[in-house]
Every structure is written in structure tokens, then in C-alpha cells.
Backbone bond lengths (Angstrom), bond angles and torsions (degrees), N, CA, C in turn:
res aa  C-N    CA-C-N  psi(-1)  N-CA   C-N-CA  omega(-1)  CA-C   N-CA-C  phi
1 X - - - 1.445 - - 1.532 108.79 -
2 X 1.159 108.03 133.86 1.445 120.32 -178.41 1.145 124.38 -81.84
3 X 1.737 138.55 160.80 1.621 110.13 -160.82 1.821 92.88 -110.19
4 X 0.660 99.00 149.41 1.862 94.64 -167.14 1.988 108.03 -94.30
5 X 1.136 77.78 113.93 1.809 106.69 163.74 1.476 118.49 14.33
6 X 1.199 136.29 103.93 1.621 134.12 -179.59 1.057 98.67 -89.67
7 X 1.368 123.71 150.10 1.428 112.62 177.67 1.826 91.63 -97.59
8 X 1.290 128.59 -178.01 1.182 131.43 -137.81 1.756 100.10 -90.85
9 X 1.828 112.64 -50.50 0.817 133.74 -179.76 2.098 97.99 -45.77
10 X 1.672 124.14 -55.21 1.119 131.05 176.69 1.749 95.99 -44.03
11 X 1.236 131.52 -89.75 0.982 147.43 147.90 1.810 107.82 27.66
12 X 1.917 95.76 -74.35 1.273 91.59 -170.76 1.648 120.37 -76.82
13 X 1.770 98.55 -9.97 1.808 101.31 -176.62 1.355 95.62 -73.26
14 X 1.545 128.18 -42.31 1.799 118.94 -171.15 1.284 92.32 -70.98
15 X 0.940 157.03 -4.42 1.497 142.63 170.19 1.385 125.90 -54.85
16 X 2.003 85.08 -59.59 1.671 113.95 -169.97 1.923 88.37 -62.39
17 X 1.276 97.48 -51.80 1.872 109.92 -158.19 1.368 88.08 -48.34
18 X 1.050 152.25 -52.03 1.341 147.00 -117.31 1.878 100.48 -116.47
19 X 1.598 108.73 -24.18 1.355 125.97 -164.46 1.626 88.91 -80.79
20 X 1.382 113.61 -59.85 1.496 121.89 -167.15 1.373 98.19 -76.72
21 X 1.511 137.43 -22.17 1.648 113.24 160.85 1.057 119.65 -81.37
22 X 1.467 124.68 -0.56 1.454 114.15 165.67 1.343 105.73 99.46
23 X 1.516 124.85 2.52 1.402 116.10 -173.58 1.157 97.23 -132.05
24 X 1.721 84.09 113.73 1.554 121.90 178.39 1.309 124.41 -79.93
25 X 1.347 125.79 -37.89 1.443 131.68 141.73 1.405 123.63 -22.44
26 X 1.289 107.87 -37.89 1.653 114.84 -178.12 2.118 95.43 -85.48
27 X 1.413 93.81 -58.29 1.381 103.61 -150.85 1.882 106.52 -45.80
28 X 1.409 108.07 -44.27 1.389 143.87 -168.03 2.020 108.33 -37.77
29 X 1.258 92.48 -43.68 1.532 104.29 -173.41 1.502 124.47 -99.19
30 X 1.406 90.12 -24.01 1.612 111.52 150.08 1.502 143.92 -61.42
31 X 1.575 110.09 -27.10 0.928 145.75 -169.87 1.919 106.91 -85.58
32 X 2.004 98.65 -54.77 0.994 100.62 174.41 1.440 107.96 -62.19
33 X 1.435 127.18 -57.15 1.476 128.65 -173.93 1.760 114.44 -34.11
34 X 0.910 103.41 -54.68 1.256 125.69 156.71 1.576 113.50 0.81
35 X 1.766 79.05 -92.53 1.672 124.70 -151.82 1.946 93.24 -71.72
36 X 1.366 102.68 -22.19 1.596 114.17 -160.89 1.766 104.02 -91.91
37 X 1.765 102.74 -12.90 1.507 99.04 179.46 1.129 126.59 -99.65
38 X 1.770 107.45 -8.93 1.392 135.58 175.96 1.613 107.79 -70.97
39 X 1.626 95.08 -51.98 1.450 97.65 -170.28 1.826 110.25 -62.57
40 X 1.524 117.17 -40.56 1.312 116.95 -174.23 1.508 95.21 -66.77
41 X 1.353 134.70 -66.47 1.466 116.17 178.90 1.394 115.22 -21.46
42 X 1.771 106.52 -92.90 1.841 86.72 177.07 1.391 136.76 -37.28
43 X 1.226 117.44 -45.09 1.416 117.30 157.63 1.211 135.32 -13.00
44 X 1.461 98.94 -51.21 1.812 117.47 -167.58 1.697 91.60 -97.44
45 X 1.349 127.98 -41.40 1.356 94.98 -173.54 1.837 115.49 -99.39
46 X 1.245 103.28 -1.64 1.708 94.00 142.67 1.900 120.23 -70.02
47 X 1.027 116.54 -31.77 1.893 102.58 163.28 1.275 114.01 -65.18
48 X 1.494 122.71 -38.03 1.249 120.81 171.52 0.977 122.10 -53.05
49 X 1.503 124.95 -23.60 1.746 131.84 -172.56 1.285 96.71 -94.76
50 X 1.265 123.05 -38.03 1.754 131.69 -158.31 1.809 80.94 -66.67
51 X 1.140 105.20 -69.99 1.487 116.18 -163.98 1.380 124.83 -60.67
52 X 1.755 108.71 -10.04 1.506 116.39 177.91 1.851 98.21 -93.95
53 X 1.474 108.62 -30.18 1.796 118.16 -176.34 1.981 99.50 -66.23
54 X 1.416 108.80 -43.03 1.235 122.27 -177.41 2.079 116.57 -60.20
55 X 1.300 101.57 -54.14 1.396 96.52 -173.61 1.423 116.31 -116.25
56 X 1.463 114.44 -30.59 1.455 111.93 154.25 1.207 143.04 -51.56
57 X 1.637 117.60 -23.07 1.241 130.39 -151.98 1.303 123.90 65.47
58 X 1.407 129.01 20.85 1.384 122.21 -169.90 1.675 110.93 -88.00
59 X 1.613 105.49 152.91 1.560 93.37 -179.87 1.411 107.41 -96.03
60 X 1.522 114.33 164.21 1.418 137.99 -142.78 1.877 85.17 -92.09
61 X 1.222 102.59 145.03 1.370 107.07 176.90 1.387 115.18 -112.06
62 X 1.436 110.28 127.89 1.328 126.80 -172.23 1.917 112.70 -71.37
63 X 1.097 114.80 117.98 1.865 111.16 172.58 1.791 90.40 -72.21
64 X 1.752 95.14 145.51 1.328 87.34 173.91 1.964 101.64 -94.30
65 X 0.641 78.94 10.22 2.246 87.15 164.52 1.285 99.17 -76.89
66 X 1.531 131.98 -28.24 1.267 108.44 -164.67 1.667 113.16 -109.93
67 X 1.320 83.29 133.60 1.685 95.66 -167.20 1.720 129.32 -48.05
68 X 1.203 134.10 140.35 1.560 110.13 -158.69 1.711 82.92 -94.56
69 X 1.448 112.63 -178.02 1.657 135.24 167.56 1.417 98.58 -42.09
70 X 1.292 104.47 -67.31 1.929 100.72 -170.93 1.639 118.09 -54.26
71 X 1.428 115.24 -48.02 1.397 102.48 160.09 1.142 125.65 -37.10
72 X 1.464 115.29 -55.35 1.263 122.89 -163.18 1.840 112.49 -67.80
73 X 1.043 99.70 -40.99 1.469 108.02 169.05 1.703 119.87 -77.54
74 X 0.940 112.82 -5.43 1.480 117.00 169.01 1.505 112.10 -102.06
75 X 1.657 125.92 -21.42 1.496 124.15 -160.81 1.963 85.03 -84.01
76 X 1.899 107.88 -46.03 1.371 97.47 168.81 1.725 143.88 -64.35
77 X 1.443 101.72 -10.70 1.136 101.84 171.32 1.732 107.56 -86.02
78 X 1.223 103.67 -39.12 1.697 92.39 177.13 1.201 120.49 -58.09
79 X 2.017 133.26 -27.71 0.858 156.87 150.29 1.598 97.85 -13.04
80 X 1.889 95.92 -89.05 1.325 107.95 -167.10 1.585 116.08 -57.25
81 X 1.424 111.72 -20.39 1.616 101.93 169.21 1.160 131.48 -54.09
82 X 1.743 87.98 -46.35 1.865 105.47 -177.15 1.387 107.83 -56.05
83 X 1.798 116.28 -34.28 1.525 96.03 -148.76 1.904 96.99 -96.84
84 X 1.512 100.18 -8.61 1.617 96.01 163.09 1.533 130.92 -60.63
85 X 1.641 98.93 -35.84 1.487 121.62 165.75 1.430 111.34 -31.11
86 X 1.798 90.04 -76.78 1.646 104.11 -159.87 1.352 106.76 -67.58
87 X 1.800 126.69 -6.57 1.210 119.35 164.02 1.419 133.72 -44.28
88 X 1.650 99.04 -72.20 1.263 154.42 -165.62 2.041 88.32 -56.63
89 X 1.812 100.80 -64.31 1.840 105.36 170.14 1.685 101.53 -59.02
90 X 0.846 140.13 -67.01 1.554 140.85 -165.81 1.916 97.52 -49.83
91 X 1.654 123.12 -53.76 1.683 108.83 173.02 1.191 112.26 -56.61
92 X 1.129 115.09 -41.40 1.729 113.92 172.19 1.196 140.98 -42.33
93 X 1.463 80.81 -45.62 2.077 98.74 177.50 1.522 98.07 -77.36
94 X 1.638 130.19 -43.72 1.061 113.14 -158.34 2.086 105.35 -74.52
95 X 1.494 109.59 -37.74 1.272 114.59 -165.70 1.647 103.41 -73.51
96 X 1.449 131.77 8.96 1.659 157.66 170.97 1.625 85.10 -101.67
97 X 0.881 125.98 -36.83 2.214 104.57 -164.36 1.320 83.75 -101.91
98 X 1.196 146.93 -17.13 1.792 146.92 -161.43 1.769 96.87 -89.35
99 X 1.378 100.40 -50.19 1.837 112.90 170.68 1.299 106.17 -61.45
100 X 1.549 147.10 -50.84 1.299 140.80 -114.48 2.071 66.40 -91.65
101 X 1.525 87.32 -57.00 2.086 97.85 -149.16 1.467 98.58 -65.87
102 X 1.130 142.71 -12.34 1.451 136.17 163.31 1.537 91.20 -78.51
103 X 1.270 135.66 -41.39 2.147 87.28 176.62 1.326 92.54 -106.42
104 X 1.180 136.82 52.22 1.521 118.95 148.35 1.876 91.18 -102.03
105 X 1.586 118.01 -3.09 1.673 115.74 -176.88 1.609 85.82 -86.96
């Protein structure tokens, strides 16, 4: 016999119930169920988009979370600035400790 269908909201009250009694054993599998019904939702309506971009002709919709080329090429150039920086400070510091111990010789 099969255990019959929670709806999600049920789902999320044994979660909380189970979080605030402290029993994690319970909470743990709940959590995944959860976490596992969210993911198949998005799941399915990214194929729905894949598959509406695919045979409809529709265009692909941009999240504005997601970073364009120029960001992306600017977050790495600031990257590579910084880490020329901390080079350039790191020879510095060392050719300052290379000076200090030649006149402590």
C-alpha cells in the first residue's frame, strides 16, 4: 500500500514541526522531498522553454541575475589587476625582509 500524496504546504508544516522538535531523523527526508519538488518544477519548465526556443521559434529569455559578456570580462580584468597588485606588494615586502636581514648580517 502506497502512502497517499501530501500536498506540499502539509509537507512544509511536518518539516517546520519536526525542525522545532528537534527531530532530525524525521526532518532530514522531508527536507529532501521538499528540496526534490522544487528542483523537478524548475526542471520541467526550463524544458518547456528549451522546447518552446526549439520548435516555436521563441527567443531564450535572459535572467537579469545573469551576468552579460562585459561583466564577465570586466569582473576578470579587475581580478587580474588585483592579483598583479598583491604581486608587485608581496616583491616588495619580500625585497624589505631581504634588506632588513642583510643589516641585521
Amino acid at each position: 500500500m502506497t502512502q497517499p500524496q501530501m500536498s506540499p504546504d502539509t509537507k512544509l508544516n511536518d518539516f517546520i514541526d519536526a525542525v522545532v522538535d528537534k527531530d532530525f531523523s524525521k526532518a532530514a527526508p522531508t527536507f529532501h522531498e521538499l528540496l526534490q519538488a522544487k528542483m523537478d518544477d524548475a526542471l520541467d519548465q526550463e524544458k518547456i522553454a528549451v522546447a518552446n526556443q526549439m520548435f516555436n521559434g521563441a527567443e531564450a529569455e535572459l535572467d537579469d541575475d545573469d551576468p552579460s559578456e562585459e561583466d564577465i570580462e570586466a569582473a576578470i580584468d579587475e581580478l587580474d589587476d588585483d592579483d598583479t597588485e598583491e604581486e608587485v606588494e608581496s616583491e616588495e615586502e619580500t625585497e624589505e625582509e631581504e634588506s632588513e636581514e642583510e643589516t641585521e648580517e
